[in-house]
C-alpha positions as CSV (number, residue, x, y, z in Angstrom):
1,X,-133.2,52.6,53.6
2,X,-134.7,54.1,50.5
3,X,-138.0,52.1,50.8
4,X,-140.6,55.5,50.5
5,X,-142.8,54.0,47.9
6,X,-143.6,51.0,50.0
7,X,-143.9,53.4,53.1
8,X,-145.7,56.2,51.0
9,X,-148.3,52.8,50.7
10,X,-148.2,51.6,55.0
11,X,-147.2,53.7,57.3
12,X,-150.0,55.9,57.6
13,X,-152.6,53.1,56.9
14,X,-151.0,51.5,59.5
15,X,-151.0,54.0,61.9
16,X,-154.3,55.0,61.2
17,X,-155.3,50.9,61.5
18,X,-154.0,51.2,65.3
19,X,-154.2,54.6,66.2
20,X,-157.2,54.0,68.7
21,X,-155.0,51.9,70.6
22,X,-153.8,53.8,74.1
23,X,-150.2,55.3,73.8
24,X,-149.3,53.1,70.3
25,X,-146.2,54.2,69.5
26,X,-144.7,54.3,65.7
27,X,-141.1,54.7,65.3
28,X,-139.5,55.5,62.0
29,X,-136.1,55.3,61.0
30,X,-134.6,57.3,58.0
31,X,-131.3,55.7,57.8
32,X,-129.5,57.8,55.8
33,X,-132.2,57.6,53.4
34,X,-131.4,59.5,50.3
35,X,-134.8,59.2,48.2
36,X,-136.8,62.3,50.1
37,X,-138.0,60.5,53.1
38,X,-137.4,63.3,55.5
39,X,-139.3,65.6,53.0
40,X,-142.2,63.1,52.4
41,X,-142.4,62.9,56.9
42,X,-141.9,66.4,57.2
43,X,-144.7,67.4,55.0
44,X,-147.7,64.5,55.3
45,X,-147.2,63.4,58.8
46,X,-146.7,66.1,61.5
47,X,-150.1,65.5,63.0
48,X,-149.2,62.3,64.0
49,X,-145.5,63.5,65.0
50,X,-147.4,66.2,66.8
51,X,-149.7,63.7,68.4
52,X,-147.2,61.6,69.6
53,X,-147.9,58.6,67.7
54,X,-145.3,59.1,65.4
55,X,-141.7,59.2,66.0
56,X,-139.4,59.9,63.5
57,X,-135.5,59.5,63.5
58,X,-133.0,60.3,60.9
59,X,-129.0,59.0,61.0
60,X,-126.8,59.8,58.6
61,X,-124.2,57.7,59.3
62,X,-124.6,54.5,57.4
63,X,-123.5,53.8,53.8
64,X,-125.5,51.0,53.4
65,X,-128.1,49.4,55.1
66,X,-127.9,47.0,57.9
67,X,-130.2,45.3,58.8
68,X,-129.3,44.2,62.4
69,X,-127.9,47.5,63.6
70,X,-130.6,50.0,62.1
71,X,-133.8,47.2,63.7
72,X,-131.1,47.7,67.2
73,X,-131.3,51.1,67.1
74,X,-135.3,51.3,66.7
75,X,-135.8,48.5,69.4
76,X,-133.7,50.9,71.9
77,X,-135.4,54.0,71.1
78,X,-139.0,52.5,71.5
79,X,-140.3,53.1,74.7
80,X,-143.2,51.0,74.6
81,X,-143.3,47.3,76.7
82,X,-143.7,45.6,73.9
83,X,-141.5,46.4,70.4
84,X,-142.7,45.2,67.3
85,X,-140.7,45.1,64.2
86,X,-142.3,46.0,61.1
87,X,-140.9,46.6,57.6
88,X,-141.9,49.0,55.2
89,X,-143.4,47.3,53.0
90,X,-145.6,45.0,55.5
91,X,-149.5,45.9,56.7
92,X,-150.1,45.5,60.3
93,X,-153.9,45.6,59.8
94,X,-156.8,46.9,62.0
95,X,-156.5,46.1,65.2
96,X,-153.2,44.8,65.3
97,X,-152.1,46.6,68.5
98,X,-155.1,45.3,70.4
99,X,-154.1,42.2,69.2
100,X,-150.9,42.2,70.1
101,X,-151.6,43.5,73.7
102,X,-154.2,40.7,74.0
103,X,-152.2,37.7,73.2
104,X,-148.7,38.7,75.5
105,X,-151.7,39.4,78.5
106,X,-152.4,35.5,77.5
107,X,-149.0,34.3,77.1
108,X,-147.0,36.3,79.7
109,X,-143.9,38.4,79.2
110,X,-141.3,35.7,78.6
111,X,-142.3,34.7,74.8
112,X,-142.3,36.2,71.4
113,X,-144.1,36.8,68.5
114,X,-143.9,35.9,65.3
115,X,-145.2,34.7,61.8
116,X,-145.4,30.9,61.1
117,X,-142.2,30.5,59.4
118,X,-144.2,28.6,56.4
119,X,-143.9,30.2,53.0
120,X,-147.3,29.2,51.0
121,X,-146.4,32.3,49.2
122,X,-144.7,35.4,48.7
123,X,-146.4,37.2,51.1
124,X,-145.3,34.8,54.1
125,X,-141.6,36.0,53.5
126,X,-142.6,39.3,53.4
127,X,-143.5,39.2,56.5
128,X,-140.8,37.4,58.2
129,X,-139.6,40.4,60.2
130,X,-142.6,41.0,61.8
131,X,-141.0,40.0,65.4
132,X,-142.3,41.0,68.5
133,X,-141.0,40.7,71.9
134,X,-141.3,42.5,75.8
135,X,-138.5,44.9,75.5
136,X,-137.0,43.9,78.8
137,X,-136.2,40.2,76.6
138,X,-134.9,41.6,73.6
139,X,-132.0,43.7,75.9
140,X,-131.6,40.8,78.0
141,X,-130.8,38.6,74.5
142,X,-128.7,41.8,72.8
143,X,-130.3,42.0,70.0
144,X,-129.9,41.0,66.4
145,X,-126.8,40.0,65.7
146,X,-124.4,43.0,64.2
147,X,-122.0,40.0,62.9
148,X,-124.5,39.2,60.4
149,X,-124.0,41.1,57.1
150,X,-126.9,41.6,54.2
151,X,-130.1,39.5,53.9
152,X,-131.6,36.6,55.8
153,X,-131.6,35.0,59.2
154,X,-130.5,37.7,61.8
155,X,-133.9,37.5,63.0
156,X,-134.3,33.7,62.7
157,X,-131.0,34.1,65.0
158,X,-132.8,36.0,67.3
159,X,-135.6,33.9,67.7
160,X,-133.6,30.7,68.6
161,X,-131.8,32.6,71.0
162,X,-134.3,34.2,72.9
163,X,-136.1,30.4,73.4
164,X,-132.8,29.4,74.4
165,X,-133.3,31.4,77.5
166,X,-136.7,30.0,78.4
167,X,-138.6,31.8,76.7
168,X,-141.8,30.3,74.3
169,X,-142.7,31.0,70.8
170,X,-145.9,32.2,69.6
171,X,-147.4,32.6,66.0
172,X,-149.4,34.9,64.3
173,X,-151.7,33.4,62.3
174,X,-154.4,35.5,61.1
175,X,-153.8,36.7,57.5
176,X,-155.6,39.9,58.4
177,X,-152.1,41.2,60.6
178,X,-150.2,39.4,57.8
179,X,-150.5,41.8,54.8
180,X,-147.9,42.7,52.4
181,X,-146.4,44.5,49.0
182,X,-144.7,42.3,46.7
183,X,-141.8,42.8,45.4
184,X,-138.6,41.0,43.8
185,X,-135.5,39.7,45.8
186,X,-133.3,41.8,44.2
187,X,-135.1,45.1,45.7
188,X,-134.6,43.0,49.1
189,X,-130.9,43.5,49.1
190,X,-130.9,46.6,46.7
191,X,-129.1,49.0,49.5
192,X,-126.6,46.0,51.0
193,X,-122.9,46.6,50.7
194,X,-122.8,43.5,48.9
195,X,-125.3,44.8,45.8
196,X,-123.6,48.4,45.3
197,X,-120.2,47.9,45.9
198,X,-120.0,44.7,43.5
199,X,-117.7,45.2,40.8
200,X,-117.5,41.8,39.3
201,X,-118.5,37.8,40.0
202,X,-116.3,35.4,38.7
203,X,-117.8,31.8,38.6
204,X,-115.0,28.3,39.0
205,X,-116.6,24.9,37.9
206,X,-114.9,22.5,40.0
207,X,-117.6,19.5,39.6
208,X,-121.0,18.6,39.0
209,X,-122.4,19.7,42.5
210,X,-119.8,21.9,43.7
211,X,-118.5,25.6,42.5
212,X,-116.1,28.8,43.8
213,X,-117.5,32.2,43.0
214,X,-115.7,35.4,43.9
215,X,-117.2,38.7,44.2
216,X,-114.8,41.5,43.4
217,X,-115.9,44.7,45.4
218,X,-115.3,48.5,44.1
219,X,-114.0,49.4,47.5
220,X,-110.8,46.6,46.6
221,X,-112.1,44.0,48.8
222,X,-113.3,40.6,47.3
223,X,-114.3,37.1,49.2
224,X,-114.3,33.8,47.7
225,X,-116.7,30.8,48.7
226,X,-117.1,27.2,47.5
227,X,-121.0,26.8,47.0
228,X,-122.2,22.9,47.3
229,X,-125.6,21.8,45.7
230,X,-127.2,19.7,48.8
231,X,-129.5,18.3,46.6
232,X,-127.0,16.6,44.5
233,X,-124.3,15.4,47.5
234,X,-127.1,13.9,49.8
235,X,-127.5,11.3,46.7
236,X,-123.9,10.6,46.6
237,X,-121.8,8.0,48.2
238,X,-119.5,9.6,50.3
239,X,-120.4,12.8,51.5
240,X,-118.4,15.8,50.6
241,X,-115.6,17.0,53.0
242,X,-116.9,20.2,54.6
243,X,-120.6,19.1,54.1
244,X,-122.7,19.3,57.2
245,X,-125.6,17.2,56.2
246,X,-126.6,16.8,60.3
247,X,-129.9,16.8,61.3
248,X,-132.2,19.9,60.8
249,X,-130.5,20.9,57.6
250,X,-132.7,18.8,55.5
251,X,-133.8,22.0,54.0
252,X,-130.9,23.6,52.7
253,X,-130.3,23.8,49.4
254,X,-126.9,25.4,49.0
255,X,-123.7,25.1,51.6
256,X,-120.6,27.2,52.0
257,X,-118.5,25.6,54.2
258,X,-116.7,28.5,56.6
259,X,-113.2,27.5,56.1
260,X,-113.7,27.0,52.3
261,X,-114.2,31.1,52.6
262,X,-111.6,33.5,52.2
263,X,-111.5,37.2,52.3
264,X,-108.9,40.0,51.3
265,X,-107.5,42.6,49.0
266,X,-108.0,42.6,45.1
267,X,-106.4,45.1,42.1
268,X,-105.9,44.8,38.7
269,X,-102.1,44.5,37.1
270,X,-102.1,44.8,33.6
271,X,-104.0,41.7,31.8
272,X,-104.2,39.7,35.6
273,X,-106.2,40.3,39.0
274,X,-103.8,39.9,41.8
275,X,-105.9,38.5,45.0
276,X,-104.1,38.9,48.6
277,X,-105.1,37.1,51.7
278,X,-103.7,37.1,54.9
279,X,-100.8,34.4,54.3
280,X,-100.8,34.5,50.8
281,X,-101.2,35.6,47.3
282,X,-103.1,34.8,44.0
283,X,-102.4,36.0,40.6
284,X,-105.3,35.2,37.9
285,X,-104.3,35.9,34.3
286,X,-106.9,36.7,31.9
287,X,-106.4,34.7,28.5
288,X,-107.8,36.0,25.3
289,X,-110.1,38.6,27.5
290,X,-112.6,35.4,27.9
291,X,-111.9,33.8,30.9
292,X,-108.7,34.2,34.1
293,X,-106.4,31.4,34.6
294,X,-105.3,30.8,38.3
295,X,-103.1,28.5,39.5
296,X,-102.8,24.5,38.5
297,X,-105.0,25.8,35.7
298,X,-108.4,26.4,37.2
299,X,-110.8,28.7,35.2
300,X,-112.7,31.8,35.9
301,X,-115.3,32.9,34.4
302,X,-116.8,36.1,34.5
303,X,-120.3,36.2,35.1
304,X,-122.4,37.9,33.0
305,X,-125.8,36.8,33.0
306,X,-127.7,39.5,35.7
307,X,-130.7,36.8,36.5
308,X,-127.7,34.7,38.5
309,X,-125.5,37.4,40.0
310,X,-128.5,38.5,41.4
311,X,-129.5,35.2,42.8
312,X,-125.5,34.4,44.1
313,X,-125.9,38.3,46.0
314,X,-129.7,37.1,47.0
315,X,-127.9,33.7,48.0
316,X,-124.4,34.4,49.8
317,X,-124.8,36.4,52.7
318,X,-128.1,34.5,54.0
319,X,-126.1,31.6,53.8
320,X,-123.1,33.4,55.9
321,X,-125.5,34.7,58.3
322,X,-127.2,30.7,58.9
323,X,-123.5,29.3,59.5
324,X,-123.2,32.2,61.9
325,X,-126.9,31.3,63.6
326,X,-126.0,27.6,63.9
327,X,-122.5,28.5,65.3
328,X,-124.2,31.1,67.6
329,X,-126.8,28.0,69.0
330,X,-123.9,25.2,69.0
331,X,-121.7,27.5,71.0
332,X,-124.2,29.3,73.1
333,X,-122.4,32.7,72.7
334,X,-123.6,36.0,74.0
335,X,-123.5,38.0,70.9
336,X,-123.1,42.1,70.5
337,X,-120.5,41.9,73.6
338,X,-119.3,45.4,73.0
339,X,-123.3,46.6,72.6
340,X,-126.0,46.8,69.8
341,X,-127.4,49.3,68.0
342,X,-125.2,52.2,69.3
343,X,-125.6,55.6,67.1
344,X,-126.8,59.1,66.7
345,X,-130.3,60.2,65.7
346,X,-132.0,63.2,65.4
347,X,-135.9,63.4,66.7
348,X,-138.7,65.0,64.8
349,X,-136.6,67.6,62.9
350,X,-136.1,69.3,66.7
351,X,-132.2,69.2,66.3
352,X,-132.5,67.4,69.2
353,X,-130.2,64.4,69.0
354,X,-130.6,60.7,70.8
355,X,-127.4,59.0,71.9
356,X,-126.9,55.2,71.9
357,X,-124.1,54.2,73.4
């Protein structure tokens, strides 16, 4: 969603890298775009639309971009064996379609492919989404998980779940298929709910390695979440209650414990901030216009320095989505029960629509 300078710079390199390939397919999908990517298609790419190498669908639906349901919808309306995710600001590279076709003729159809998930530099995380599986696998795993809300790990999630039916992972390796445009983590999670509906953080210092943050949304919805620094508890006596520390977390930096989240219903009264939850209610008092006061005396501060609230909106929802990827493994629960990527597109400007149910 509104990413047309970084496709303005791929997509026809890319198809142009691959276009000598047999039946490639390119799928493109404007969701709900509002930055003239329908304009931009319409006018520089109808040779390809009109040579079939280029699809190109347009919802407008969505109100924010998500990153599991709109990578749903593409994967359903390929029609190609293989689907290959590939964000706009990544380079496939010449020959990447060859490639591709090569290495599943090697492999067989029950594996997937991916980048090494190794981050030497920026570059490597850009191209993190560049997953690619036999269609027939990805419906039989439904999809990306449409639980999983803003940035980060709904196609780590995928991955583990797809080897947990049998099937074996494969890396990409050659830096030529690896290509990228760099850009900041706050364009990353520029068109998330989270980033354009947030009104205001307020930051709670409870100890040296632990603090509560609540976002405040515009739309009068607000969560709160107690972030732990993993670095500090590993190196303390007693580990902290709600810490999982198990394991294959010797990586993580930050924890939020789930049931140290809460979610509801905020509005302003006067001079105080009045928070409801399912169960219960929380008045915060502002003192002096400096800080809010909640109960037993705990302090609120408003955030104000824009170098951390964007690293807590960078930071929260990939660490929601990794405590619903590890409760998705532990449990070994079919995800998207209801169904995935289900919508209404239009093809190629026809008026011809596409329905996903």
């Amino acid at each position: 969603m509104n990413r047309l300078a970084h496709l303005q710079r791929t997509l026809i390199r890319n198809m142009e890298d691959n276009i000598d390939y047999p039946a490639v397919e390119f799928n493109l999908l404007d969701y709900n775009s509002a930055d003239g990517l329908g304009e931009w298609v319409r006018a520089n790419l109808r040779q390809y639309i009109d040579a079939g190498i280029l699809k190109y669908y347009h919802t407008s639906h969505p109100p924010f971009f998500d990153r599991s349901h709109s990578k749903n919808m593409l994967f359903r309306l390929a029609s190609g064996d293989i689907v290959c995710n590939v964000d706009a600001d990544n380079y496939t590279g010449k020959g990447f379609a060859y490639f591709l076709n090569r290495r599943f003729q090697e492999s067989g159809q029950d594996c997937i492919m991916i980048p090494e998930r190794v981050v030497r530099d920026e570059e490597d995380r850009n191209t993190y989404g560049r997953i690619c599986i036999p269609k027939p696998l990805f419906l039989r795993t439904n999809g990306f998980d449409e639980k999983m809300v803003g940035y980060g790990f709904e196609d780590t999630d995928l991955i583990h779940r797809v080897k947990q039916q049998g099937a074996e992972e494969r890396f990409i390796t050659d830096r030529d298929f690896l290509g990228s445009i760099s850009h900041s983590h706050r364009m990353r999670v520029s068109e998330d709910e989270l980033t354009r509906e947030l009104d205001t953080v307020l930051i709670a210092y409870i100890n040296h390695y632990c603090s509560r943050v609540i976002f405040l949304l515009k739309n009068g919805l607000y969560e709160i979440a107690t972030f732990f620094d993993l670095t500090i508890a590993r190196c303390l006596p007693r580990i902290p209650e709600g810490v999982d520390l198990a394991p294959g977390t010797e990586t993580y930096e930050v924890a939020i414990p789930e049931d140290q989240r809460e979610e509801g219903r905020w509005e302003r009264n006067g001079e105080r901030l009045v928070l409801t939850a399912v169960g219960h209610t929380e008045l915060l008092g502002s003192v002096g216009g400096n800080f809010f006061e909640g109960p037993g005396g705990q302090r609120w501060l408003p955030v104000t320095d824009s170098a951390l609230v964007d690293q807590l909106v960078y930071v929260y929802p990939q660490i929601k989505n990794r405590n619903r990827m590890d409760a998705n493994l532990t449990a070994g629960r079919k995800v998207n029960a209801c169904g995935f990527g289900i919508g209404r597109v239009e093809l190629n400007f026809t008026g011809d629509f596409v329905e996903l149910q």
